[in-house]
C-alpha positions in Angstrom: 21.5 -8.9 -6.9 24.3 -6.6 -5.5 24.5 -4.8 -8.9 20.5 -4.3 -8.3 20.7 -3.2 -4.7 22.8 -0.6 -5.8 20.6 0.5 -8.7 17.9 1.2 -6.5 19.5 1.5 -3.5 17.8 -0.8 -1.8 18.5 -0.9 2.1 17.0 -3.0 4.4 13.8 -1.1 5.2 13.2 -1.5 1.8 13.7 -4.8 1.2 11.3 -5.5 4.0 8.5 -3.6 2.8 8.6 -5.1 -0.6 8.7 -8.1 1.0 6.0 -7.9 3.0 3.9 -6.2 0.1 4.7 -9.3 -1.8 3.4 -11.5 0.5 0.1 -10.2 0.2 0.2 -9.9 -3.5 1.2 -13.2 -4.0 -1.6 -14.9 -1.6 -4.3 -12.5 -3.6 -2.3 -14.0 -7.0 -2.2 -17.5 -5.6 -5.8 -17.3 -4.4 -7.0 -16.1 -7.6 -5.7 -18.5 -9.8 -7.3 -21.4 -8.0 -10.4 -19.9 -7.9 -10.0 -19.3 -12.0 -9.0 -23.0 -12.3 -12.0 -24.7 -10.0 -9.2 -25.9 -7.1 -10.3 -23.4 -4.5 -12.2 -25.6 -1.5 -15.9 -23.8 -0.4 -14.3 -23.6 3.0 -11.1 -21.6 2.2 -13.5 -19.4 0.0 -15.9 -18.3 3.0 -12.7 -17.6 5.0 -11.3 -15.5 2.2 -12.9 -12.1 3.4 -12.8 -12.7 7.2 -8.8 -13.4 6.8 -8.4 -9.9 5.2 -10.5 -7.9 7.8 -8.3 -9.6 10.9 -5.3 -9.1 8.7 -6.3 -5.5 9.2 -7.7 -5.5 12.6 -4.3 -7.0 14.2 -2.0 -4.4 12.2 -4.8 -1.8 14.2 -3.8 -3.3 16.8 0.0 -3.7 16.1 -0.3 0.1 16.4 -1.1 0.6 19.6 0.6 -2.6 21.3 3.1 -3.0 19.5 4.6 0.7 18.2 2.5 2.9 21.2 3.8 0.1 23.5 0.4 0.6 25.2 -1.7 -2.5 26.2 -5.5 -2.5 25.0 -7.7 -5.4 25.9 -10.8 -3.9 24.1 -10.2 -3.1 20.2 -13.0 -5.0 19.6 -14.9 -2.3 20.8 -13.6 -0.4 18.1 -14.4 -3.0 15.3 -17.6 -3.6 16.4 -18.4 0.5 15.6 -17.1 0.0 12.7 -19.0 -3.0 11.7 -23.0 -1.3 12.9 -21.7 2.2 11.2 -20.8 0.3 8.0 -24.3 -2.0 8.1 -26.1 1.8 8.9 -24.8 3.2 5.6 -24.5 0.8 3.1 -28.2 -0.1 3.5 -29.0 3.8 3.2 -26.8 3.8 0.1 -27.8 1.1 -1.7 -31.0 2.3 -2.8 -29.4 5.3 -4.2 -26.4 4.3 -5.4 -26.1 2.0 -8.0 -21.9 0.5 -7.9 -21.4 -1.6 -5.2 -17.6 -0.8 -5.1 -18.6 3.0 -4.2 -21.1 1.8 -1.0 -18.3 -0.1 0.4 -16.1 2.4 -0.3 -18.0 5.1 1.5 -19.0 2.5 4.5 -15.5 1.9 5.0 -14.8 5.7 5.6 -17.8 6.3 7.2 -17.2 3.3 9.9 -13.5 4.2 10.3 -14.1 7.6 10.7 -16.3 7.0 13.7 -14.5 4.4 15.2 -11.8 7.0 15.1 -13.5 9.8 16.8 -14.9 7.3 19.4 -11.1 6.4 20.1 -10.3 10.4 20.2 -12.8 10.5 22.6 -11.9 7.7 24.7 -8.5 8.4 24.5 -8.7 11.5 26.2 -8.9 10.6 29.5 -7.9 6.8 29.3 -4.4 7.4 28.1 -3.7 9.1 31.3 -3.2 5.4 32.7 -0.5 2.5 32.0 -0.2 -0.8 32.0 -3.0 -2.7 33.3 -4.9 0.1 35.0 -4.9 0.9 30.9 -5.9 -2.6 30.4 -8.6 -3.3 32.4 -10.4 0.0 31.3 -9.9 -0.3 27.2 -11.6 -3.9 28.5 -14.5 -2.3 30.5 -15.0 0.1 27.2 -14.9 -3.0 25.1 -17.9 -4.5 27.0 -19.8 -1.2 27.1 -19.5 -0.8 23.6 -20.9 -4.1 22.9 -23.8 -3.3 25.6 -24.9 -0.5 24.0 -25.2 -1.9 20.5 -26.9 -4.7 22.3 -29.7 -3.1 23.2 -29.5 -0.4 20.2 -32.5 -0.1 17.8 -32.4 1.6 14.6 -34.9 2.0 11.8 -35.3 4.4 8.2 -38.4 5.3 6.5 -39.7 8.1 4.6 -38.5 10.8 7.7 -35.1 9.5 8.0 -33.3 7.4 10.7 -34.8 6.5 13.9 -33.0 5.6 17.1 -33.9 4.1 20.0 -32.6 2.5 23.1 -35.3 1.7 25.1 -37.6 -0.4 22.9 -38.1 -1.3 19.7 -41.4 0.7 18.9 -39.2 2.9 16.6 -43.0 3.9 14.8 -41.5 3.3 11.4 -44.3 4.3 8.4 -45.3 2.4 6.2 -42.1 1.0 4.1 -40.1 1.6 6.5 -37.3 -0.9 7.4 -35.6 -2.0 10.9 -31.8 -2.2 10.3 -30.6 -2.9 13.8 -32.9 -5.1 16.4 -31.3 -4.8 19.9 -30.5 -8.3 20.6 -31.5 -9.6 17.3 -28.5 -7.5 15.7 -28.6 -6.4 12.4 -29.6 -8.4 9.1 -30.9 -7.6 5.7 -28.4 -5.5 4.6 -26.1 -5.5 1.5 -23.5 -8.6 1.2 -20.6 -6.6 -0.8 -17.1 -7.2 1.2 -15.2 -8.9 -1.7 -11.5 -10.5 -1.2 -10.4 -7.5 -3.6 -11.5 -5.0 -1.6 -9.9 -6.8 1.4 -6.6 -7.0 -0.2 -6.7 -3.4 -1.1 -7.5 -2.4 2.5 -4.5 -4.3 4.0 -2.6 -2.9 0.9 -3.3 0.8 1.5 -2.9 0.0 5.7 0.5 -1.2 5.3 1.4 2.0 3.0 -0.1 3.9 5.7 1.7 2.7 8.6 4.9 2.4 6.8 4.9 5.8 6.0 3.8 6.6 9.5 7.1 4.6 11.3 9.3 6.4 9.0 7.9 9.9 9.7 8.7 12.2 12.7 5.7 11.3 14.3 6.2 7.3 13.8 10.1 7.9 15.7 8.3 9.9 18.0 5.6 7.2 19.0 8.6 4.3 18.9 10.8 7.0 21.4 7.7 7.0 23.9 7.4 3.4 23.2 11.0 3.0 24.3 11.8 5.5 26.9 9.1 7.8 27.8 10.8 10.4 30.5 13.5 10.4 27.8 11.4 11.5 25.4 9.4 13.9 27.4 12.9 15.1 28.2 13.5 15.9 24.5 10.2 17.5 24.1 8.2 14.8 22.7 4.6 15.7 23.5 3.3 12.8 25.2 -0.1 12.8 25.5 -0.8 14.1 21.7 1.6 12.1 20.3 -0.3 8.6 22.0 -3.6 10.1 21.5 -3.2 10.3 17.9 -1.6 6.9 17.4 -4.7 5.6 19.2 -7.0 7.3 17.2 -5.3 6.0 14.2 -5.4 2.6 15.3 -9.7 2.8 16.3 -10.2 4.0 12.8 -8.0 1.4 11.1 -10.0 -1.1 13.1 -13.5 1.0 12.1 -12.5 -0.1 8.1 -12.0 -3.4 9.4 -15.0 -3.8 11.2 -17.3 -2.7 7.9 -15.2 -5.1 5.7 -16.1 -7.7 7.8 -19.4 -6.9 9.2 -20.7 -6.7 5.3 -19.7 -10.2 4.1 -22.2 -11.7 6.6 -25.8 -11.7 6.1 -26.6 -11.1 10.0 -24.7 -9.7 12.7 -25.1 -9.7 16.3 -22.8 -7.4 18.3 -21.9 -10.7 20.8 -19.6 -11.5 17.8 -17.8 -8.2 19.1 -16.8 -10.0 22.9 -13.5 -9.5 24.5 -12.9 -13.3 22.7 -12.2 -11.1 19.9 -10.2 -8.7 21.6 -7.7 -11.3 22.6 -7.4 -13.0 19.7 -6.9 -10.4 17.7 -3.7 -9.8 20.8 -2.8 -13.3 20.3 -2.4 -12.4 16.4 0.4 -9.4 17.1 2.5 -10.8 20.1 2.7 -14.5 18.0 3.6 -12.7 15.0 5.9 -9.9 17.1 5.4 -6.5 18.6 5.6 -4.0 16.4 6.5 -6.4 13.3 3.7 -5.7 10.4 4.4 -9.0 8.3 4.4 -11.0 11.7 0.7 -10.0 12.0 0.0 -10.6 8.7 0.9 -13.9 8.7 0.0 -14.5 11.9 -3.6 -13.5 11.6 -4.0 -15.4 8.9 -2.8 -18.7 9.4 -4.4 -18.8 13.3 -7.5 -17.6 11.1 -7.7 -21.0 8.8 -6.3 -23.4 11.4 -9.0 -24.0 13.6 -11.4 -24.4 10.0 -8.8 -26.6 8.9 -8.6 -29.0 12.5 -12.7 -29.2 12.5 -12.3 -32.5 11.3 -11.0 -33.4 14.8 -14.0 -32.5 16.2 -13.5 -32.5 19.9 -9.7 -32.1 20.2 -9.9 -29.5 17.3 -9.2 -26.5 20.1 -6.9 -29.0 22.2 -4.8 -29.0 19.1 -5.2 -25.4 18.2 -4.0 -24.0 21.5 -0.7 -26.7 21.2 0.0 -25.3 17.8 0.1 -21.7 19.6 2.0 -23.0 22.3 4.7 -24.6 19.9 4.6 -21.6 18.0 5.9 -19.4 20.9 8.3 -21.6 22.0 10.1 -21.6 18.3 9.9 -17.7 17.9 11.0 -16.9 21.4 14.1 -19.5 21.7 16.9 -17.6 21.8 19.4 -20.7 20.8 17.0 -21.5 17.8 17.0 -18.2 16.7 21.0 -17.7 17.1 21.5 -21.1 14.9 18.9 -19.6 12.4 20.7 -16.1 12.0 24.5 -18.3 11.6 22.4 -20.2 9.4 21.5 -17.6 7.3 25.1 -16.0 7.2 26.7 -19.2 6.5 24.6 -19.7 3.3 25.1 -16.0 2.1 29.2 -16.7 2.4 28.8 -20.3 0.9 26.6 -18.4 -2.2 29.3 -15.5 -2.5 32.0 -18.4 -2.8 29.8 -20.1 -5.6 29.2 -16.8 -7.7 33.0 -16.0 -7.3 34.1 -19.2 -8.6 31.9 -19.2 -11.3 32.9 -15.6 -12.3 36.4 -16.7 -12.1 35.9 -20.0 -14.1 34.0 -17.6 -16.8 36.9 -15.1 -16.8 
């Protein structure tokens, strides 16, 4: 192993990203081979697709809580453009396109794209605040956002795309076909999300943010994060530097939003509440500011639990929110995590002492 660190030169950072890479390629390996061998339960298989897009959604939103250091309580405002842009063009494409891997392909862009320039928009003026000034208006924008689509009606036919807000008389001709219903949400579009294309996304996200931490602009955003009159003091433009990590963050949780929007058949934007928002905060502080695997793993097992404890129908939540609870304490015990870490250097000495007395007993 040393000889092989070496090789490669393999340093810490390194070893963590692999890691963490390989924890995702060995779930998708894992889940694939009991789905070839018949093992894979109906309820882990509907879960599949949703565990991927809150994989992503949380790593949005690592972003901005947990690199930016900047507290949002309405990201689900964010997915939920995502989700309606996505819907929107995959049922205009899939009439005119024939693969399915190229619709969701281009409704992935095309919803993280405009959740992106919804967050530049947003961001100009609300990054001006902190701390829970910043808070409670990323929540208010949450809750507009989900107004809005609410009472949003949009319809295609032979002219094109019609919008409307007030009713839904959208005067569609004859063929014509409602995609959105105000209330009603949107249903009869395309059911393409796939658990490959999900694994892919939180594959080329965690490339993506990787590369962003170890680029200027990722030590910049971890400096503000830190010390922000420092860094202002160092010529670290604020403002752009926030602004751009935000925007990065809405359109990771735009991608996110279409992946999971079109593995349903129906969607209302209610499933877009500030329920949502929190959880998906609950996913990165349990699994650690500004740690990526954390929120990996983190969204995905808080994903399956509460499917997994429906058989204890009533006390299924009681014993969900103890799990969290039990969770916290364990990763934020300092004594438990001193007696892990001397743990862990006490088994590296007691392996070095077993490879060198093997080596010597071979010499």
């Amino acid at each position: 192993m040393e000889q092989l660190k070496k090789k490669f030169h393999l340093g810490k950072t390194n070893r963590e990203k692999i890691f963490t890479f390989g924890i995702v390629l060995l779930f998708f390996a894992v889940i694939e081979i009991l789905r070839g061998t018949g093992n894979l339960s109906n309820l882990l298989k509907g879960q599949l697709v949703p565990i991927c897009a809150y994989v992503v959604m949380a790593l949005s939103l690592n972003l901005t809580v947990g690199i930016l250091g900047e507290l949002s309580l309405g990201h689900a405002g964010f997915v939920s453009v995502g989700a309606f842009t996505g819907i929107v063009t995959a049922t205009l494409l899939k009439p005119v396109v024939p693969q399915t891997w190229l619709v969701l392909l281009i409704s992935i862009v095309a919803g993280g794209l405009t959740a992106g320039i919804i967050g530049f928009l947003i961001g100009i003026p609300v990054l001006r605040l902190r701390g829970d000034y910043l808070a409670i208006v990323t929540l208010a924008f949450g809750e507009i956002v989900k107004s809005l689509i609410t009472n949003l009606y949009i319809g295609v036919d032979a002219k094109g795309l019609h919008f409307s807000f007030i009713n839904d008389n959208l005067n569609l001709l004859e063929g014509g076909k409602k995609i959105i219903a105000g209330p009603m949400g949107a249903s009869g579009f395309p059911k393409i999300s796939t658990f490959l294309a999900g694994i892919l996304l939180i594959l080329f996200v965690l490339y993506f943010l990787y590369r962003l931490l170890g680029s200027k602009m990722g030590r910049a955003i971890k400096a503000m994060r830190d010390n922000s009159i420092a860094a202002e003091a160092v010529g670290i433009h604020l403002t752009r530097f926030k602004l751009t990590a935000f925007t990065m963050s809405a359109f990771i949780a735009g991608m996110a939003g279409t992946l999971f929007a079109l593995n349903f058949a129906s969607l209302s934007a209610t499933k877009f509440n500030v329920d949502m928002s929190i959880l998906l905060l609950v996913f990165v502080v349990l699994g650690g500011l500004g740690n990526l695997r954390g929120s990996i793993i983190a969204a995905g097992v808080l994903t399956v639990l509460p499917e997994m404890l429906r058989s204890l129908r009533d006390y299924r939540m009681l014993a969900y929110s103890i799990v969290l609870i039990a969770i916290m304490l364990l990763t934020n015990n300092q004594r438990l995590m001193q007696w892990w870490t001397q743990t862990k250097k006490d088994a590296k000495k007691w392996f070095a002492k077993i490879r060198k007395a093997k080596d010597g007993g071979e010499a």
